[in-house]
N, C-alpha and C positions, 0 to 999 in steps of 0.2 A: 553310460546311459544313452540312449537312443531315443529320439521326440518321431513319432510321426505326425507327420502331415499330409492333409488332404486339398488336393485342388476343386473348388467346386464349380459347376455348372450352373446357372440357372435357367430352367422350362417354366416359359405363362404360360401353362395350362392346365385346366381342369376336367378335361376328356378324358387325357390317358393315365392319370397318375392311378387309378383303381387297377386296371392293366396290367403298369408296370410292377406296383407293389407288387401284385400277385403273381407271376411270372417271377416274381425274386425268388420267391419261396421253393421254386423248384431248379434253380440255375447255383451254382460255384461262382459268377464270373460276376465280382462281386463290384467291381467297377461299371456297372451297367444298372447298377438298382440306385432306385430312388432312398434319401436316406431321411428323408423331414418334408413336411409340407407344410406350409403355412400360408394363411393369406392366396391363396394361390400362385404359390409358387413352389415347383416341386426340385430340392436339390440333387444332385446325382454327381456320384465321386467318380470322376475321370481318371485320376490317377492318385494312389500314395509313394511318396517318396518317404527312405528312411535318412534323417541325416542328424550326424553327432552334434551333438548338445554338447557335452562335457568331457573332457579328457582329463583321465585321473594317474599320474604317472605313483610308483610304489617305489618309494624307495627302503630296501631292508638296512637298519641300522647295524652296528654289530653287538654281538653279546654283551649282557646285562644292559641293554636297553631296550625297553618300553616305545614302542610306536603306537600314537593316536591316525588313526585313520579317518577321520570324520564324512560324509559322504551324503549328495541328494538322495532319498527316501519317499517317494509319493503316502501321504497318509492321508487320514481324515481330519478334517478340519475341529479343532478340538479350542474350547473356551479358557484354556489355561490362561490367567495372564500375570501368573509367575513363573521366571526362572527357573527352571530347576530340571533333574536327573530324577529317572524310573527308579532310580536306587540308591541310598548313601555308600553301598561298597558294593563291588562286584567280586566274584571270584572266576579267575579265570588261568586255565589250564595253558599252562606252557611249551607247547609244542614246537616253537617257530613256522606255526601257520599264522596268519592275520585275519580275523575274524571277528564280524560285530559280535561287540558285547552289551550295550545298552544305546539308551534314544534319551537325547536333550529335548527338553518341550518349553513352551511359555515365549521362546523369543518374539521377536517380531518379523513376520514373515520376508525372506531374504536379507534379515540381519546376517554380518560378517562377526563369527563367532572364534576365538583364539583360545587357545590352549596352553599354559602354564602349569609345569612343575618343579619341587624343590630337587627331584628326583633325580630328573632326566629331563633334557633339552630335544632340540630338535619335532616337536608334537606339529602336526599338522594342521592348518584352519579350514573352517569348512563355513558355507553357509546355509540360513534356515530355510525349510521348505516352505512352500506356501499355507501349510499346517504353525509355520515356526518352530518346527522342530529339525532334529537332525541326530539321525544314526552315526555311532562311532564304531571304531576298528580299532584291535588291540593288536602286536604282535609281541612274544616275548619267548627268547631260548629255555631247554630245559633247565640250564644252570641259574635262568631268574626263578627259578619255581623255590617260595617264600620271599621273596621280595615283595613289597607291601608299597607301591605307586598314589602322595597326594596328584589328584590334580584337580585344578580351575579353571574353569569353561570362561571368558567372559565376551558378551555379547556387544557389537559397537556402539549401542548404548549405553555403556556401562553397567549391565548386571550382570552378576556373577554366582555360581554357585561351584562346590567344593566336593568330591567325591572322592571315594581310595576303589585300587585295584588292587585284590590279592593274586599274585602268583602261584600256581600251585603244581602239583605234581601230576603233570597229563598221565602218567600209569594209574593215579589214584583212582579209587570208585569215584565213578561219574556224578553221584550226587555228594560234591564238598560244600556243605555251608559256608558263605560271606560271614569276615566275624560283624559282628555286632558296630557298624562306623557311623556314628553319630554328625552329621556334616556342622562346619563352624557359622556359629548364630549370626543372624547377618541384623542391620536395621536397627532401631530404637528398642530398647527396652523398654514394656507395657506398663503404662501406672498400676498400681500394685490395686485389689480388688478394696476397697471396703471392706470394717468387718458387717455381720448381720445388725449388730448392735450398735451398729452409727450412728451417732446423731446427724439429723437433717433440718434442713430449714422449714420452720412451720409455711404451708400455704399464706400465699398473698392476699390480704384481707382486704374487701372494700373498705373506701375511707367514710368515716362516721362524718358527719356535716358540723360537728364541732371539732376542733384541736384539740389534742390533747394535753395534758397540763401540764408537762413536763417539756413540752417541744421547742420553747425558748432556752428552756434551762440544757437541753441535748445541743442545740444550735450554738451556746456557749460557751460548752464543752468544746468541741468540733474547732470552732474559733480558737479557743485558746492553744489547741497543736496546731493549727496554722500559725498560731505568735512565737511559737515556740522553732518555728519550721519543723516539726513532725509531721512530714505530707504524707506519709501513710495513713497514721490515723487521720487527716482531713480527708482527704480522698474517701475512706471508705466510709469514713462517714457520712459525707456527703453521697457518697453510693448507697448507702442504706435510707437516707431520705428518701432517692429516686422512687420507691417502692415498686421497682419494678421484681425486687426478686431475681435478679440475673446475675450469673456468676460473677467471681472478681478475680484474675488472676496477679499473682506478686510476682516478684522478681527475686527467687533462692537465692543468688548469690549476694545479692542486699541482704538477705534476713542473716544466710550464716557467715558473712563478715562482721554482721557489727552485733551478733548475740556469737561471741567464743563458747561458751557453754552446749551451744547446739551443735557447734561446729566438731566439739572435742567427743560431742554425743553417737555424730555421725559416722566418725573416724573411728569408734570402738566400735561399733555395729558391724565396717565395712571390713574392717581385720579378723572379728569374731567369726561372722560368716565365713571372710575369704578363706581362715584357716580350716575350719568346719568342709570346707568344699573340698581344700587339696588333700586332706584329710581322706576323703571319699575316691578321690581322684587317683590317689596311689593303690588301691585295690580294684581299679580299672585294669581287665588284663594288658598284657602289651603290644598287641596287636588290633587291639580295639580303638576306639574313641570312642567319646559322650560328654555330652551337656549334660550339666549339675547345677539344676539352679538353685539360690539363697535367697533368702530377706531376712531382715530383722523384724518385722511384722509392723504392725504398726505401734509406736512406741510415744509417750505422752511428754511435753514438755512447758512450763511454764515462762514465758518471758515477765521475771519479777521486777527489773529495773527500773529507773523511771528515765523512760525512756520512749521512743517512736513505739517502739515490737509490743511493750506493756499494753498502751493504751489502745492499740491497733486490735492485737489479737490475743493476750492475756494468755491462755492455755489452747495449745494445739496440738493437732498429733503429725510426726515424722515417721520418714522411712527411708531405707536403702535399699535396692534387691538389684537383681542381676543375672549373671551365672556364668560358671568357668568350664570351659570346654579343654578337653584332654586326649592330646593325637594319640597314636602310636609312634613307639618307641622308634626310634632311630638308632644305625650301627652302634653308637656308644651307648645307647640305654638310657640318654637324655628324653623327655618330651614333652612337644610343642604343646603351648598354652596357650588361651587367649579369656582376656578377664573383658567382660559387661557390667558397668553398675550404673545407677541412675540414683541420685537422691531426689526426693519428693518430698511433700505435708500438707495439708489439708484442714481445715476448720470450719464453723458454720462460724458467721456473725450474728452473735443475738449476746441477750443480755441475762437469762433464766437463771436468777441465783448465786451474779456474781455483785460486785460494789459497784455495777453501772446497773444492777435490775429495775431501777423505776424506769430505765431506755427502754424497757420491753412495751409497756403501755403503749410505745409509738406504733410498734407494728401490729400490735391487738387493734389498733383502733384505727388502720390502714394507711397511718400517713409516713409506714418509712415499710420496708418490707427486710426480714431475711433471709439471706445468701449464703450460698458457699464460698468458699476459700480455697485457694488450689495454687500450685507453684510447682516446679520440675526444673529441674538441671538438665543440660546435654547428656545424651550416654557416653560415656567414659568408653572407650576400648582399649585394651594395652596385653599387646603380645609376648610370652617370654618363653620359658622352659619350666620344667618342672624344679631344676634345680637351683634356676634363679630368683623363682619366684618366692619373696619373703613377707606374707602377710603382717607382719609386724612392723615392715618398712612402710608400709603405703599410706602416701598422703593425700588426703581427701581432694579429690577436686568434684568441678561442677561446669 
């Protein structure tokens, strides 16, 4: 790549610069024209010099290896500000020439971007342009042609995104479809939608200039799981006096350690699915990949004991979802896996028709309001094979 640069002059004056412009217009000798004016000052490029920028030495690997080329690119300045690849897979013709095949975008402008694969060593690193992107170069012998290349771009910030190269047959027609390469899901798994028919928490009602006549009798309710140390149900209870109506998040892995039933609930969800998934996942052809995502939907559970979870939140609803991504096959026919899951749950706090319903009077008559209920686990992530992977082994975590 080659920068030019211009040496400039500056002329105070505002006599000649009409002159000079015009007199450019019919002259080659282009070092003699005015090139900006401003403020009265007219510039004039005296000389350009050419001088190298960047020296990009090529080294050729030997057969059956894959060379990433990566390289500066002037583009336009683009609002990406995600990681990522023009493509999940590319195909590309195996001649032993080197030749761009696609453009990274989203980095941060002059990020030092590295290149990893399971495939093949040796990938080149490049950095982003002032766009934050960065064109790559592939080279590969006619004997890789079906050779099927992961690789991992990641940026010195740490993001990362995943694409495949197909090898193919440079005698083939020119137009060969990329199969179908699903890249591997990256980041938290989304809390799962509501259904339409959710219950919500009624609007926060002005408070009526009398109490209500139940609000000593709720207050001694509330107290008495504090006697009990039940701090969940004080907490939200004391939350639902607030009446502010503002959400309350719990802590999952409190609720599905000390309710086993929910736990055992979870664990059949996340097998049921997972199996349901690899299920789908082996009629994935073997050249391809794809994300398959699952949930158990949202599914209902009572906490009947007597205990903190009863008194707290009595009936709520659960969930697990995720999705299991499926490489292409590798020389033995194995292939690379990677599972996503998240457990969730969710409830309103009110009292409509359960053995605390005279509590509901408190927030008809503004002096408690209520709230949602929400809770999440970490996303799980766990890599294996198609052959190792045994939904029946897997144990719940959070």
């Amino acid at each position: 790549m080659m920068l030019m640069q211009a040496q400039w002059t500056e002329h105070r004056t505002h006599t000649r610069s009409s002159t000079l412009a015009s007199s450019c217009l019919n002259t080659a000798y282009v070092a003699a024209c005015p090139i900006a004016q401003a403020g009265g000052v007219v510039r004039t490029a005296e000389s350009i010099e050419l001088e190298p920028t960047v020296k990009i030495r090529l080294f050729i690997l030997p057969a059956l290896v894959g060379l990433a080329l990566p390289f500066l690119v002037h583009a336009e300045a683009r609002a990406d500000t995600v990681f990522q690849a023009d493509q999940p897979g590319y195909a590309f013709a195996c001649d032993g020439q080197a030749r761009s095949f696609g453009r990274l975008s989203g980095a941060t402008p002059g990020a030092w971007i590295t290149f990893s694969s399971p495939d093949v060593g040796g990938l080149l690193p490049g950095t982003a342009d002032w766009s934050g992107g960065l064109s790559m170069s592939w080279q590969c012998d006619p004997v890789d042609a079906g050779s099927t290349w992961q690789v991992t771009a990641t940026t010195s910030e740490g993001n990362q995104v995943t694409f495949s190269i197909l090898g193919v047959d440079a005698n083939a027609p020119a137009q060969v479809a990329a199969p179908a390469l699903d890249p591997q899901p990256q980041g938290d798994v989304v809390f799962p939608e509501l259904l339409s028919n959710a219950e919500h928490p009624d609007p926060v009602a002005p408070p009526q200039a009398t109490p209500p006549a139940n609000l000593s009798r709720f207050k001694d309710l509330i107290a008495s799981c504090g006697v009990r140390q039940w701090m969940v149900c004080y907490d939200m209870g004391k939350h639902y006096l607030k009446a502010t109506g503002a959400d309350y998040r719990l802590n999952i892995g409190d609720l599905i350690w000390e309710e086993r039933p929910l736990w055992a609930s979870y664990e059949y969800w996340l097998r049921t699915k997972v199996a349901e998934a690899k299920a789908e996942a082996a009629t994935v052809p073997s050249d391809q990949s794809k994300v398959i995502p699952f949930s158990s939907g949202w599914q209902g559970y009572d906490a009947n004991g007597l205990n903190d979870w009863h008194f707290a939140l009595g009936h709520f609803s659960f969930n697990v979802s995720g999705d299991l991504w499926v490489g292409p096959a590798d020389s033995s026919g194995d292939r690379p896996v990677q599972l996503r899951y998240r457990t969730t749950m969710y409830d309103v706090y009110d009292f409509g028709g359960r053995e605390f319903g005279w509590a509901k009077e408190l927030a008809t008559a503004g002096w408690a309001a209520e709230y949602y209920v929400w809770a999440e686990g970490d996303t799980i992530t766990k890599s294996a094979t198609m052959n190792d992977l045994d939904p029946e082994s897997l144990g719940l975590e959070w």
